[in-house]
C-alpha positions in Angstrom: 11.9 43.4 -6.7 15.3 45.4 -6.3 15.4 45.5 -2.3 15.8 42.7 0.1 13.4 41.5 2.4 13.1 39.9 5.8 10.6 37.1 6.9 10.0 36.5 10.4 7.6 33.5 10.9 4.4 33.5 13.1 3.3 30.3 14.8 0.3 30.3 16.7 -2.5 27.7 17.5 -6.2 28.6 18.7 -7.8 27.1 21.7 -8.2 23.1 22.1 -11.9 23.7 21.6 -11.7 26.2 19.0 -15.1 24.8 16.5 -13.0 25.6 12.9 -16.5 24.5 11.0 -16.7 26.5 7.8 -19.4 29.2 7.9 -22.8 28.3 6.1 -22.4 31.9 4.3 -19.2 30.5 2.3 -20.5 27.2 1.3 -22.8 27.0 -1.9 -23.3 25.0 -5.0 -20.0 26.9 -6.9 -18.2 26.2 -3.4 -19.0 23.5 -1.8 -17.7 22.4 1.8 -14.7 20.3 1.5 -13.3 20.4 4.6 -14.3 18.3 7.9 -16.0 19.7 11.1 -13.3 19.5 13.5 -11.8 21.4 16.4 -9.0 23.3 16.3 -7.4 20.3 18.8 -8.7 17.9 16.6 -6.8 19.5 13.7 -3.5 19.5 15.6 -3.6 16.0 17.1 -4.4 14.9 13.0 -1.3 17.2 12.0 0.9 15.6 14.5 0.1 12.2 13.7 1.0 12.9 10.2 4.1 14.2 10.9 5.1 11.2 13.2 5.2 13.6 16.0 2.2 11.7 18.1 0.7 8.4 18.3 -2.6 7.1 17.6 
């Protein structure tokens, strides 16, 4: 690449209760679920915790 570029970052965070389950219709044998069920408030609170930012 020969021209410069800007980036301009995006933060944004669903509802509390936001269900972030993966969908049935992605998860077969060749892809199996990996993930946790959690909400998308359960996701930041775990994110948080990680980053020292909030206590257990």
């Amino acid at each position: 690449m020969n021209q410069s570029r800007y980036s301009i970052p995006f933060f944004m965070h669903p509802r509390a209760d936001m269900d972030l389950t993966s969908l049935e219709s992605c998860i077969d044998s060749q892809h199996p679920k990996i993930y946790v069920d959690m909400t998308a408030g359960e996701f930041l609170d775990e994110r948080l915790m990680e980053l020292g930012l909030k206590k257990k």
